[in-house]
N, C-alpha and C positions, 0 to 999 in steps of 0.2 A: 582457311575460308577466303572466298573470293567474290565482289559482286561483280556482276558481267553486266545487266542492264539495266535501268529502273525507268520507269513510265509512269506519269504524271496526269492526272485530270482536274482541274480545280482545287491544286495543294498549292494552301496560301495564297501569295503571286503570282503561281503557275495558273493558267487554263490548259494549256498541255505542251508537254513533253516530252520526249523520249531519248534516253541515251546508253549506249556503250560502253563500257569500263573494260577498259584491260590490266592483263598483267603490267608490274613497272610503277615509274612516280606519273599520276596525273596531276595537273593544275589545274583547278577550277578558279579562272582570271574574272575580274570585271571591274568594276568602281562600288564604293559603298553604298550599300542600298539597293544592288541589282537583285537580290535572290541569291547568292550563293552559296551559302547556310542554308535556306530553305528546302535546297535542291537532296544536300545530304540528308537534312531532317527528315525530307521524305523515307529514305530508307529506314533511317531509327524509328521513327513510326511506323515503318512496315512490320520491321524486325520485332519491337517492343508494344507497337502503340501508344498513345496522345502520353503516358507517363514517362518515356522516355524524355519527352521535350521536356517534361516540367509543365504541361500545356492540356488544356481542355478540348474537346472536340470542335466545341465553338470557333476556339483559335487556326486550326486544321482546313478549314471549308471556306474556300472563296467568296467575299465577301457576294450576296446576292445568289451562290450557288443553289443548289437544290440537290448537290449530290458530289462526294468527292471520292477517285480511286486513285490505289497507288499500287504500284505493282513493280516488283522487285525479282529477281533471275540472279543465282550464287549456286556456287560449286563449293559444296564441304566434303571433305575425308574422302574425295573421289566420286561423291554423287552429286547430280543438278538439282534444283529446287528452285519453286518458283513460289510466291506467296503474293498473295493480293487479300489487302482491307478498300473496304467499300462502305463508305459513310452516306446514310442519307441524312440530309437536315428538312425534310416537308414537314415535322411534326415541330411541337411546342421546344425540343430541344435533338442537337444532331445524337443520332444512334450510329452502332456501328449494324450495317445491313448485312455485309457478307464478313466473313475471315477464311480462309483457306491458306492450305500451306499444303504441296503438291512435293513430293519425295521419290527416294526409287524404292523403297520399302513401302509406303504409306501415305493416305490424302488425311488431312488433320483437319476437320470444321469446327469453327469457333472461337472466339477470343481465348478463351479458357485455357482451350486444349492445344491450338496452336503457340501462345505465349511460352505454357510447359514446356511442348515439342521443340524452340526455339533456344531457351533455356538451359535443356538438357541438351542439346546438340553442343551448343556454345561451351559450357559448362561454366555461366554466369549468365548473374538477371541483368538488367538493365541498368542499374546503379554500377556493377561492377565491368561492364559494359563500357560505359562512362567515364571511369574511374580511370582504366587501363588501356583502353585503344582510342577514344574519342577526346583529343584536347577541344576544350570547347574554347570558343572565342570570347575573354575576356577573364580565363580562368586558369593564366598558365602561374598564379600563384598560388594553387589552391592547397598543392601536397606542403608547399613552403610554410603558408602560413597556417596551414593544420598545428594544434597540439601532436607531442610525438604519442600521444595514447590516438589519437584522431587516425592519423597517421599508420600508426600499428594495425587500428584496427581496418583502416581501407587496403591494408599490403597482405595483411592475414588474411583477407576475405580471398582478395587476387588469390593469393597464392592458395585457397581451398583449407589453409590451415584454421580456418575457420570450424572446418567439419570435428577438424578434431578436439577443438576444444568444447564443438558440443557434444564429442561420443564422451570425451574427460566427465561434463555438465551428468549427462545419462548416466555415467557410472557414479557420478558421485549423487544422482537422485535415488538410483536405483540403492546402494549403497546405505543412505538415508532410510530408505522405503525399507529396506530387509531389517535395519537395527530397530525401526520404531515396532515392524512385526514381531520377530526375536522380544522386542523386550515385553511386550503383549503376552506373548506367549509363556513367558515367565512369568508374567503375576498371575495367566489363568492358570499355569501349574500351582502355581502355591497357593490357589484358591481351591483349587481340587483337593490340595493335601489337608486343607481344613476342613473342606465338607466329607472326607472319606471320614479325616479321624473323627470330627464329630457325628456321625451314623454310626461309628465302631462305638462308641461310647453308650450308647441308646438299650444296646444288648436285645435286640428285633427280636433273634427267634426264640430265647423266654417267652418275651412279650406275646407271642404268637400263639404259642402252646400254653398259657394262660387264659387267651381271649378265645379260644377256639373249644374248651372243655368248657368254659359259664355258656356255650352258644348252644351246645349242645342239652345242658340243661332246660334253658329255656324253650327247644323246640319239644321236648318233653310235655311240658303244664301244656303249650299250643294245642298237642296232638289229644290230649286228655280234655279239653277246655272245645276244642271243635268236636269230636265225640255226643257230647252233652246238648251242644247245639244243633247238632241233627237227627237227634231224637225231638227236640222241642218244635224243629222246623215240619215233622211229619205230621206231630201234632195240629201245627196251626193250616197245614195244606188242606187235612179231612176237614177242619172246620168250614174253610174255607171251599171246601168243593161242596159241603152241602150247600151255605147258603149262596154260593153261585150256581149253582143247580133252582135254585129257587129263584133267582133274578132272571134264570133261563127263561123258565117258565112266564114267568111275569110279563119278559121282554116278548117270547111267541105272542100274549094273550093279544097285547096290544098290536103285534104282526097282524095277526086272525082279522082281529076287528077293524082295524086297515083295508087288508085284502076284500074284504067283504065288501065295502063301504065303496071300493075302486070297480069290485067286480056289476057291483049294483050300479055304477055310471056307465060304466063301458057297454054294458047293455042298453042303455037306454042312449048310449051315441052311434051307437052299429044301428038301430032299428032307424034311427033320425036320418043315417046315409044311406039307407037303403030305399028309402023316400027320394031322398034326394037322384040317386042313378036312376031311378023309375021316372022322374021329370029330364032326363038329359036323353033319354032312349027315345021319346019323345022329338024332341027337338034334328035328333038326326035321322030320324024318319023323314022326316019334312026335307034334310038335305039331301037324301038319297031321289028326293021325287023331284028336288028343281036343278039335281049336276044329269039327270037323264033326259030332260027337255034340251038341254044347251047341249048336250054331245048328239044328242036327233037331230036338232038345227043345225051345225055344223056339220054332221056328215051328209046332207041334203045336199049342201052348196060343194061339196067336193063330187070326187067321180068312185067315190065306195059305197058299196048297200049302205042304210042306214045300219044293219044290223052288226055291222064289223064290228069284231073284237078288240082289243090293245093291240093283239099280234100283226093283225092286217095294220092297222093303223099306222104301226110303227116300221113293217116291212118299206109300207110305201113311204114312210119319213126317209128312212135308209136311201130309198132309190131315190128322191128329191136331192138330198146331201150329195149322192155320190155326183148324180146330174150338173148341181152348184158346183163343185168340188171342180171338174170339167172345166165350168164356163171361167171359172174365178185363173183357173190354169190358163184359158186363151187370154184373159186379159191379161195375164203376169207378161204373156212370151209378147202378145202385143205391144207392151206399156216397154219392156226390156229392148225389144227392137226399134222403137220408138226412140228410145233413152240412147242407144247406140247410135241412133244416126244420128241424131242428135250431138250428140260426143264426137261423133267423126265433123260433124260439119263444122264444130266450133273450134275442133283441133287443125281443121282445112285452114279454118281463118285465122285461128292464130300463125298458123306457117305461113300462110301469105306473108302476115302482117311483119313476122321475123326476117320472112325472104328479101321484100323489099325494103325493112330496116338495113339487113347487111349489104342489099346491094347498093342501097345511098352512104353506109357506111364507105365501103371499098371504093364507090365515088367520089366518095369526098378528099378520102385517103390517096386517091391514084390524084386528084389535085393539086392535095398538098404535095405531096413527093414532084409532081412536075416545077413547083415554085423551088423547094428545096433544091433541084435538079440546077433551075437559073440562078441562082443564088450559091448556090456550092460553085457553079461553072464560072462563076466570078469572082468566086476567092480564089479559083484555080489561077486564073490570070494575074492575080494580085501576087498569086508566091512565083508564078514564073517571071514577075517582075524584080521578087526579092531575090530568088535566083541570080538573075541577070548583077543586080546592085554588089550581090556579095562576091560574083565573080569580079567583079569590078574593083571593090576593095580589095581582093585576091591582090589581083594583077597591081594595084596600085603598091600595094606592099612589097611585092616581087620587083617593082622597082627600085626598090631601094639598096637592093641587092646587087644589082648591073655593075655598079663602079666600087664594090665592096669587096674585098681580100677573102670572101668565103662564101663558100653556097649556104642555099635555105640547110636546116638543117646542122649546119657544125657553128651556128652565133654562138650556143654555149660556152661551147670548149674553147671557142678563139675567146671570151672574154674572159672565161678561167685564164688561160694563158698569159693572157696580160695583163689579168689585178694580179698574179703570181710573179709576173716581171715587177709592173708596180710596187711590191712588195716590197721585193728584192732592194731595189731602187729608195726606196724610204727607207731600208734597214740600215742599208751604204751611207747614207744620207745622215742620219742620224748617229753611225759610228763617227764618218766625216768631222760631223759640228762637234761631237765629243773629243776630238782627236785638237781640233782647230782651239778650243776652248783650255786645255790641257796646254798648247803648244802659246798658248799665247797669256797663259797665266806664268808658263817657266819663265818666257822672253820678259815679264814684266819684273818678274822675282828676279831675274838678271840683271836686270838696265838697274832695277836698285841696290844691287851688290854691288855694281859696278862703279854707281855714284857714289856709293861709299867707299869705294877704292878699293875690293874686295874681287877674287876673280869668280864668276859666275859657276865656274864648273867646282871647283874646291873651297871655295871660299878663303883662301888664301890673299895677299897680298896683290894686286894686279901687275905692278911691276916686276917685270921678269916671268909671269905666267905666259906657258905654253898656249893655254885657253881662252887667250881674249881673241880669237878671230873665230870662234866658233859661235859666237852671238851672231854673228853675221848670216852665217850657211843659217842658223836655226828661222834668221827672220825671213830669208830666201824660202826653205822650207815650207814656211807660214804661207807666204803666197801662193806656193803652188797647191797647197792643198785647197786654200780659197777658189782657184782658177777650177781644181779638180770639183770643188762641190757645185761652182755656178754650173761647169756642163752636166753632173749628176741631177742640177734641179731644171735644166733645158730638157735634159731628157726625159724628170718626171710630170714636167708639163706635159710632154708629147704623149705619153704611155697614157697621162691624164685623158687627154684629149680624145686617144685611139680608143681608151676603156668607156668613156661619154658613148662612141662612135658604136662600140663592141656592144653597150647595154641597149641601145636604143636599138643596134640589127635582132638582139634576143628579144627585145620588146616584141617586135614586126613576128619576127620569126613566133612566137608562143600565140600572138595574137592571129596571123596565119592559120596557125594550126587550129587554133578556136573558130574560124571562118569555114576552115573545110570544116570542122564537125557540122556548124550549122548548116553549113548547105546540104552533108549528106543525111542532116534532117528533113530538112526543107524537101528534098529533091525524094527519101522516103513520105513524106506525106503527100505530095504531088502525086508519087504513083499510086496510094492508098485511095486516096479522094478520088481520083481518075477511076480505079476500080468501082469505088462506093457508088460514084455517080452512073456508071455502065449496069451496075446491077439495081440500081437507084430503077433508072430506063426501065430492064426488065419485068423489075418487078411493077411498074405502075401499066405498062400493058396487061399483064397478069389479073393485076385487082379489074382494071375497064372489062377484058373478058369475061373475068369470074361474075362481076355486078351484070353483064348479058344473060349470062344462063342462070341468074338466079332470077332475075325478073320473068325470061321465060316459065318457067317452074310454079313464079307464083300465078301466072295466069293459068296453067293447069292446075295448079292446086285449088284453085278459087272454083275452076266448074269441077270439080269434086264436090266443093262443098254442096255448093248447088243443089247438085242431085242428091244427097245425104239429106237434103231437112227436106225434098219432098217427098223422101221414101220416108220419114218420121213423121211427118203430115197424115202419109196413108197411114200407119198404124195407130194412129193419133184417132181417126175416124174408125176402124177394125173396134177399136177396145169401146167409143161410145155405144156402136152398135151391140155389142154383147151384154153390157150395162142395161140395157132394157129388158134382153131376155131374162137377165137374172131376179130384174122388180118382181117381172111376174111368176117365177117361181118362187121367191119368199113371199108370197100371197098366199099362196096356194098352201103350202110348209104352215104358214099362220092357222089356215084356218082348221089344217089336221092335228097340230098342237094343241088347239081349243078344245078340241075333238077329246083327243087322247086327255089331255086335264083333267076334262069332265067324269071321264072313263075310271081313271085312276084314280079321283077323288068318291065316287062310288063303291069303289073296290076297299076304301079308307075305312069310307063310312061302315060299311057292314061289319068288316072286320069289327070298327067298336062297336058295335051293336052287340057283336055277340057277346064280345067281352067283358061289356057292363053286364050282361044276361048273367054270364059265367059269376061276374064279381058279385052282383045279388043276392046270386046263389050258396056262395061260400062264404058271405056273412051270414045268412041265416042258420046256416049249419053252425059255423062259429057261435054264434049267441044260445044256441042248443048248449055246447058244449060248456060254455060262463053258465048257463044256471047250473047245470050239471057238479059245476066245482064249487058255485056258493052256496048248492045243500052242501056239501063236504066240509064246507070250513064253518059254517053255522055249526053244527055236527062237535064239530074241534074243538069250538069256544066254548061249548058247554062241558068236554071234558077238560080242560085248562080251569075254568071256574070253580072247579070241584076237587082239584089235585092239592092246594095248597095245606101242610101242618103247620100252625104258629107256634107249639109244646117245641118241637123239631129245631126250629130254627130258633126259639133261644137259648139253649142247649148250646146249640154250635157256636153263635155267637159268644158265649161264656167261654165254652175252649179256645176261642180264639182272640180271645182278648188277654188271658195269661199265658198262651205260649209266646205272644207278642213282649208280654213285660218280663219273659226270662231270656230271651233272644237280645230285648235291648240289653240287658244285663251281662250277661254270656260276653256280646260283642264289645264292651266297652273292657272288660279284663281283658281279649284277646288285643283290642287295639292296640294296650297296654305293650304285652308282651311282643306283640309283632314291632312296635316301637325300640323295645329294650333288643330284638334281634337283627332287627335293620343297623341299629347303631353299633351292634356287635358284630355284623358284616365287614360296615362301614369301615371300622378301625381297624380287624382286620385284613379288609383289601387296602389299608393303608401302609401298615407294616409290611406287608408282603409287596408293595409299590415301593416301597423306601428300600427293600432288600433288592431290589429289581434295581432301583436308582445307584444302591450301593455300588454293585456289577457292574453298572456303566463308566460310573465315577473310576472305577479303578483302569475299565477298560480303555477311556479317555486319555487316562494317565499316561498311560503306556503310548498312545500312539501320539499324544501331545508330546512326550518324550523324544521319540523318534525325531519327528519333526521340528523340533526347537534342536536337535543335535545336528540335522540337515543347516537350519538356519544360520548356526554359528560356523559351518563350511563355507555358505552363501555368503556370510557375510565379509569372511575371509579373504574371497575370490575380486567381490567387489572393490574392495582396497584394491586389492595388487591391478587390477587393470583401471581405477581410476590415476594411479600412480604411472601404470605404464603410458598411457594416453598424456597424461603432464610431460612425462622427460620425452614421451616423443616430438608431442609439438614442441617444447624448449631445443628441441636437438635439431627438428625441420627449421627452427626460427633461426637458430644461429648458425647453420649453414647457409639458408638462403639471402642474410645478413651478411654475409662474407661474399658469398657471390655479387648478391646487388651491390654491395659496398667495391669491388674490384669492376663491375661493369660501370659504372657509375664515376669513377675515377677514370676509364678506358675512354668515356664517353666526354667526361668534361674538359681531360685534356687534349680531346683532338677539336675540340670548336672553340674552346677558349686559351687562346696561346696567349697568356698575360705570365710573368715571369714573377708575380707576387704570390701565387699560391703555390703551394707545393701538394695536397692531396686533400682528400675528403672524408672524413669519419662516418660511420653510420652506425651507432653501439647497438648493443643486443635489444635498447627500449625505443628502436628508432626515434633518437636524436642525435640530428645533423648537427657537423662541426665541421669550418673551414680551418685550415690551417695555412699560415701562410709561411712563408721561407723566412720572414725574420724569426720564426719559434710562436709569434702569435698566434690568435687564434680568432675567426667571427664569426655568429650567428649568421645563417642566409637570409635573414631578415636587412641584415646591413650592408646587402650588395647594393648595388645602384641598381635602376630600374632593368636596362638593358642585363644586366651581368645573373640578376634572379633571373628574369623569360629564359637564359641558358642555362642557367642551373635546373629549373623545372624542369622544362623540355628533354635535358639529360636526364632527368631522376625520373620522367615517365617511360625516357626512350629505353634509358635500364629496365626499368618494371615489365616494361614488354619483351625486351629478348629475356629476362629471365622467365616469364610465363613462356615463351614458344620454346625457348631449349628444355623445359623442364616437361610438357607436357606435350611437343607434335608427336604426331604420330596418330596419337588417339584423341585428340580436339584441337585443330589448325588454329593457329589466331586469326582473330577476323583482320581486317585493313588497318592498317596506322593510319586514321585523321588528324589533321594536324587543323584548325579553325585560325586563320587570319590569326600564326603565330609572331609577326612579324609589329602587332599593336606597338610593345614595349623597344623595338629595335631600332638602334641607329643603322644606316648603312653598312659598318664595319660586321659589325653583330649579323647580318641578317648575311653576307658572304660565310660567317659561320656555322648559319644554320641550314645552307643549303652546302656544307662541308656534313654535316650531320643528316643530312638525306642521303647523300652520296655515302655513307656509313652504312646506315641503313640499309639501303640497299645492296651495298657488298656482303652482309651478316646473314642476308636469305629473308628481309624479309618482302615476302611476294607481291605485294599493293599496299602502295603508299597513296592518298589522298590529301592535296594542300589547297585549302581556301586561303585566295589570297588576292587582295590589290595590287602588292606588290609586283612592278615588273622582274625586278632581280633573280624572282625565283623561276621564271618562267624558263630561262639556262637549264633546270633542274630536270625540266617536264620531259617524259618519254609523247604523253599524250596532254594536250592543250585546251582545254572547255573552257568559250568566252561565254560569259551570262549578259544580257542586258535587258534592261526593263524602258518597255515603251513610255513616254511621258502622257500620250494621249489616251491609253487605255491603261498604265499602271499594270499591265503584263508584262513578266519577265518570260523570253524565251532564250533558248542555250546551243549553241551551237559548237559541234565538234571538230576543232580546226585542223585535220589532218595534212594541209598543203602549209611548207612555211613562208610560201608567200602570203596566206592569208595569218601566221602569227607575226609575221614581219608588219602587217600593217595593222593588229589589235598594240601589236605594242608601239608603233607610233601613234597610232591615236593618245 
C-alpha cells in the first residue's frame, strides 16, 4: 500500500491543502508547532477516523469551521482508491456528513462500512495500525516499556496470531458447550430409564381389562334405567298436550276479544278519514279555479291563444332557449375576441417594454466595454513598458558575460569545473599540512635525540653515526613542502575567487533565463489583450447596432398594440348590444313559465282529486269488509266460551304431576351411574395415555441413545482441534520469535556500532534481554535515553519487515511513519538512524514517511515537504520542495 495524495480542508491548522506522495523516503520538515503531525493525521483519520487519533470530532475541525474535508488517494494490491470523510460542525456537536471510499471493485458509503472495507483490505484496525507502521511522536518507548504479556499481546495481534487463539478460544467454547449437552443428555437418559421401569411396574394392561368389563356393566343398568324413563316421559308429554291444548284455547279467547275490540276502532277511524278526504277535495276545487285564471292571464300577455296546451307552451319555451342559446353564443365569441385582443395588445406592450429594456441593456453594455476598451489599452502600454524594462535587465545581465571565460548558457558547467579543481586543491592542501605536521613532529623527535647524544635515525650513539647529516635534508625538506603549500593556498584563493566569479555568472545566467520566461509571458498576454481588446471593439459595435433594431421593432410593436385594444373595444360594445336583446327574451320565457306552472299545477290538482275520490271509495269498501269479519269473530268467542272441561283438565294435571316425580327420581340414579361411567372412561383413557407415554418413553430412549453416542464423537473432535489450534499457534509464535529475534539483531547492529553489546534475546514469552560481551546482561529499560529510541525503532523496524515478508502479496504494508523520531537523539544517534532508513529502503520497503525538525535527516529525503504555519492567521500551509535550490534554502533557514 501506497498513499499518492491527500487534500485538506479545515483539518486542524490546515484551511487547505493539498499534496503528492511518491514512492521512496519523504520528509516532511518544519520547526515545532508547524502542523506536521497534523498533516499525516489527516490521513489516519481518513483511513480510520477521529479513533485513530485518540481524538473527538470536535478536535478534527478548524477552529470556527463549519465544515471539514479530507481526502486521501493510495494504491493497494494493484488498485487505486480514493476515500474522503466530510465533517460537518452547524449543529450542537460536529457529525460525520459524508464517508465514501471509491475502489475498482466497489464504492463503500458510510463510516461503518468503509471502516470494515479499510480494515479488511489492510488486514488490521486501527490500533494495530498504530502499533506496527505509525511510530507516533513521543512513543518510541512504548514496545520497551510494555509488560512482555503487553508486548505478546500487540506482536500476536501484528502478526494475526491473534485469530488463532480465538479459533483455539471457539474450540475450546464449543468443546465446553458439547460436554455440558453430553452430560444433559445423560441424566435425561437415566431419567427415562426410571420412568420406563416405573410404568413397567404399574402392570397398565391388567388394569385395563379390569376397568373396561365394570364399564360395561354399568352401561347396562344406564340402558335399563333410560328405558323406564321414556315410558314416564310419554306419559307426562299427553298430560301435558291436554292441558296446553287448554291454555290454547284460553290464549285464542283472549285473541278473539282483542281482534274484536281493534276491529270495533278501526272502523270507527276509516269512517273519521273519510270525512276528512271529503273536506280536502273541497279545498282543491277552489285550486284548480284560481291556477286557471293566472295561466288565462299569462297567456294573454304573450303571443299564444289563451287556450294553449303544456305542449304549445313548452314548444315555444324550446324555441325561446334555443334563440338564447344563439345570443348567449355571440356574446361568448364577442367577449373571446375581445379578451384576445386584449391579450395581443398587452403582450405588444410588454415586448415593447422588454425591447427597449434590452436595447438600454446592450447600450449600456456597448458603454462599458468602450471604458473597458481604454482601460485595457493602457494596461497594454503599461506591459509594453514592462516589456522594454525586462529587455533591459536582459541586456544588463548579458553584460556581464562580455569580459567572462564563457557564454550564457555553460555558467554551470564552468563553475562545476572549478569547485571540482577547488576540491582537488583543498584535498592537496590538507594531505600537504598532514605531510608538513608528520615531517615536523620527526625533525622535533630528532633534534631531542640528538640532544641527548642519540642518532635520530637508529637511535644509536651520534658519534661515528652515518645519519647525523640527514636532519639536515629532512629540515630542507620541510621548507619546501611549506613553499609548496603557500602556492597550493595562492592558488586556492585564485579557484576561490574564479568560483565567487563562476557563481555569481550562474546566478545572471538562471536569473536570465527566469527573465525570458517572464517576458515570453508578458509578450503572450500583450498579444491576448491586443486580441481581447479587437474583439472587445467588435463586439460593442455589435450591441449599438443590435440596441438600433430593437428600438425600431418596438415602435412597431407598440402600433400593434394600438390597434389590438380598439378591435377589443369593438367587441367590447358587439357583446353590450346583444345583452339587451337577451333581457328581453327572458321576459318573454318568464311569463310562458307562469303560463306553463299554472297549467301543470292544474293538471296536479285533478289528478288528486281523483284519487282522494278513488281513496274514499276503497275505505268504504274496506269498512264493509271489518264488519263482515267482526260477525265472524263475535261468532268465535262464543264457541271458545263453550269449549272448556275442568273433569279433563284435572285428570291431566294429576298425570303430570307424578310422571314428573319418577322422572326426577329416574334421573338422579342415572346421574349417578353416568358419574360412575365417566370416571370409568376417565381412568381408563388414562391407562391407555400412560401405555401410549410408555412407547414414547422407550422410543426417546432409543433416539436420546443415538445421540448422546454422536455427542461423545463431538466431543472427542473438539479436544483434538482445540489442541491442534494451541501447538499451532505455539509453533507460529516461536518461529516468528526466531525470525523477529535475527531481524531485530540485523537491525540493531547496523545502527548501533557500540562495541559493548554483543546480540539480543527475544524468548518464546517476549522478554527482551541485552547481552553484552563482557557475559552480562540488561534490561532495555537501562539504556540511556538515546540508546532505547534505537533499540525501539529496531524492534518496530523488525516487526514491520516481518509483517511484509510474511504476508505481501496478498495485503501490501501500508508506509513506514516514522513521528519526529529524532525527540530522544543526540546527533551521533540520529546519523544512525538515517543508516536505518537507508536499510529500510534497500529491504523493499516502498514509502517511507519522516516527521521531522531535524535538518540531518533531510540527506535521507528522495522527496522534501516544508510545513509552515503563518503567525497572523495560525494557518499552517505545506509546500512541496522539488528544486534543491529551494531545500538548500529551508535548510539554511
Amino acid at each position: 500500500m501506497k498513499f499518492t495524495r491527500i487534500s485538506l480542508e479545515n483539518f486542524k491548522c490546515y484551511g487547505d491543502a493539498d499534496l503528492r506522495l511518491d514512492p521512496g523516503v519523504t520528509v516532511i520538515h518544519g520547526v515545532n508547532g508547524s502542523g506536521k503531525t497534523s498533516l499525516l493525521e489527516a490521513a489516519f483519520f481518513a483511513l480510520y477516523g477521529a479513533r485513530a487519533l485518540d481524538a473527538t470530532l470536535e478536535e478534527v475541525v478548524t477552529t470556527g469551521a463549519e465544515e471539514t474535508v479530507v481526502e486521501l488517494w493510495f494504491t493497494h494490491a494493484g488498485g487505486e482508491y480514493y476515500l474522503k470523510r466530510r465533517v460537518r460542525a452547524t449543529g450542537e456537536r460536529p457529525t460525520t456528513a459524508e464517508c465514501v471510499l471509491e475502489g475498482p471493485e466497489a464504492t463503500y458509503d458510510g463510516a461503518r462500512d468503509v471502516g470494515d472495507r479499510v480494515a479488511e483490505l489492510l488486514r488490521m484496525d486501527h490500533e494495530a495500525f498504530v502499533n506496527c507502521a505509525y511510530v507516533r511522536q513521543g512513543e518510541v518507548n512504548k514496545l520497551i516499556n510494555a509488560t512482555p504479556g503487553e508486548r505478546q499481546d500487540m506482536i500476536d495481534e501484528l502478526l494475526q496470531l491473534g485469530k488463532l487463539e480465538g479459533y483455539r478460544s471457539r474450540a475450546s467454547d464449543a468443546r465446553v458447550g458439547v460436554g455440558r449437552v453430553r452430560d444433559d443428555k445423560q441424566g435425561a437418559l437415566a431419567q427415562l430409564d426410571e420412568q420406563i421401569e416405573a410404568k413397567e411396574d404399574k402392570d397398565l394392561p391388567g388394569t385395563l381389562n379390569e376397568l373396561q368389563t365394570e364399564l360395561q356393566e354399568v352401561n347396562s343398568e344406564i340402558d335399563r334405567f333410560e328405558e323406564q324413563r321414556e315410558a314416564a316421559v310419554e306419559t307426562l308429554e299427553e298430560a301435558e298436550s291436554v292441558l296446553e291444548e287448554y291454555e290454547q284455547k284460553r290464549e285464542e279467547l283472549e285473541t278473539v276479544e282483542s281482534e274484536i275490540e281493534d276491529l270495533e276502532a278501526t272502523i270507527a277511524e276509516t269512517e273519521r278519514e273519510r270525512e276528512s278526504l271529503q273536506s280536502e277535495l273541497g279545498e282543491l276545487q277552489s285550486t284548480v279555479e284560481d291556477r286557471e285564471a293566472t295561466a288565462q292571464s299569462a297567456l294573454e300577455e304573450s303571443d299564444l291563444d289563451v287556450d294553449a296546451d303544456v305542449a304549445a307552451i313548452e314548444e315555444r319555451l324550446a324555441e325561446l332557449d334555443e334563440r338564447d342559446e344563439q345570443l348567449r353564443n355571440e356574446i361568448e365569441e364577442h367577449r373571446l375576441e375581445a379578451s384576445e385582443h386584449a391579450s395581443e395588445a398587452e403582450s405588444a406592450r410588454d415586448r415593447v417594454d422588454s425591447l427597449e429594456s434590452q436595447a438600454a441593456e446592450k447600450r449600456q453594455r456597448a458603454d462599458e466595454l468602450e471604458a473597458e476598451i481604454e482601460s485595457a489599452e493602457s494596461k497594454l502600454d503599461e506591459r509594453r513598458e514592462r516589456m522594454d524594462e525586462l529587455d533591459e535587465q536582459i541586456d544588463e545581465l548579458r553584460a556581464q558575460f562580455e569580459d567572462a571565460p564563457v557564454d550564457v548558457g555553460d555558467a554551470q558547467q564552468h563553475r562545476e569545473a572549478i569547485a571540482d579543481d577547488l576540491d582537488t586543491v583543498r584535498d592537496e592542501l590538507t594531505e600537504l599540512s598532514a605531510e608538513i605536521d608528520r615531517q615536523r613532529e620527526a625533525i622535533e623527535e630528532a633534534e631531542a635525540l640528538l640532544a641527548a647524544g642519540k642518532c635520530p635515525e637508529c637511535g644509536q650513539d651520534v658519534e661515528g653515526s652515518p645519519h647525523v647529516e640527514s636532519l639536515g635534508e629532512r629540515r630542507e625538506d620541510l621548507e619546501k613542502l611549506k613553499d609548496e603549500r603557500g602556492e597550493r593556498r595562492q592558488h586556492r584563493d585564485r579557484l576561490q575567487e574564479r568560483l565567487e566569479r563562476a557563481e555569481t555568472l550562474e546566478d545572471a545566467e538562471d536569473e536570465i533565463e527566469r527573465l525570458r520566461e517572464r517576458r515570453e509571458t508578458v509578450e503572450g498576454l500583450l498579444e491576448e489583450q491586443a486580441a481581447d481588446i479587437e474583439s472587445d471593439r467588435e463586439r460593442m459595435t455589435e450591441l449599438r447596432e443590435s440596441a438600433a433594431d430593437l428600438e425600431e421593432e418596438a415602435e412597431q410593436v407598440l402600433e400593434d398594440a394600438e390597434q389590438a385594444e380598439q378591435q377589443a373595444e369593438q367587441a367590447r360594445q358587439q357583446v353590450g348590444s346583444i345583452n339587451e336583446r337577451r333581457t328581453e327574451l327572458r321576459e318573454r320565457r318568464q311569463r310562458l313559465e307562469a303560463a306553463l306552472e299554472a297549467l301543470e299545477a292544474i293538471d296536479d290538482a285533478e289528478r288528486e282529486i281523483e284519487r282522494l275520490r278513488e281513496r274514499r271509495s276503497d275505505l268504504a269498501e274496506t269498512n264493509g269488509e271489518r264488519r263482515e269479519r267482526l260477525a265472524e269473530k263475535r261468532e268465535r268467542r262464543s264457541e271458545l266460551e263453550e269449549a272448556a272441561d275442568d273433569s279433563q283438565i284435572e285428570a291431566a294435571k294429576a298425570e303430570k304431576q307424578n310422571a314428573t316425580e319418577y322422572i326426577e327420581q329416574v334421573d338422579e340414579q342415572l346421574a349417578s351411574l353416568r358419574e360412575r361411567r365417566d370416571d370409568l372412561q376417565n381412568r381408563i383413557g388414562g391407562v391407555k395415555q400412560e401405555l401410549e407415554t410408555l412407547e414414547e418413553l422407550r422410543e426417546r430412549r432409543e433416539e436420546l441413545a443415538t445421540v448422546l453416542e454422536r455427542l461423545e464423537s463431538l466431543y472427542e473432535e473438539t479436544e483434538q482441534l482445540e489442541s491442534m489450534y494451541g501447538q499451532l499457534r505455539a509453533e507460529l509464535r516461536r518461529r516468528n520469535v526466531e525470525t523477529l529475534e535475527r531481524m531485530l539483531n540485523d537491525t540493531f547492529e547496523l545502527i548501533y556500532q557500540n562495541a559493548s553489546y554483543s546480540r539480543i534475546e527475544l524468548d518464546g514469552d517476549y522478554e527482551l534481554t541485552i547481552h553484552q560481551k563482557n557475559g552480562d546482561t540488561l534490561d532495555p529499560e537501562q539504556l540511556s535515553g538515546g540508546e532505547r529510541a534505537l533499540f525501539n525503532l529496531s524492534l518496530r523496524t523488525a516487526i514491520y519487515r516481518l509483517l511484509s515478508e510474511g504476508i505481501e502479496g496478498t495485503a501490501p504494508m501500508p508506509p513506514l511513519v516514522l513521528d519526529e523520531p529524532t525527540v530522544f537523539l543526540d546527533s551521533g544517534h540520529v546519523s544512525q538512524l538515517v543508516a536505518l532508513i537507508e536499510r529500510m529502503r534497500e529491504l523493499g520497503v516502498e514509502q517511507i514517511v519522516v516527521v521531522s525538525h531535524d535538518e540531518e535527516l533531510i540527506g535521507a529525503a528522495d522527496d522534501l515537504v516544508h510545513v509552515e504555519k503563518d503567525p497572523t492567521s495560525n494557518r499552517s500551509h505545506v509546500e512541496r520542495l522539488d528544486s534543491p535550490v529551494l531545500a538548500e534554502a529551508v535548510e539554511s533557514d
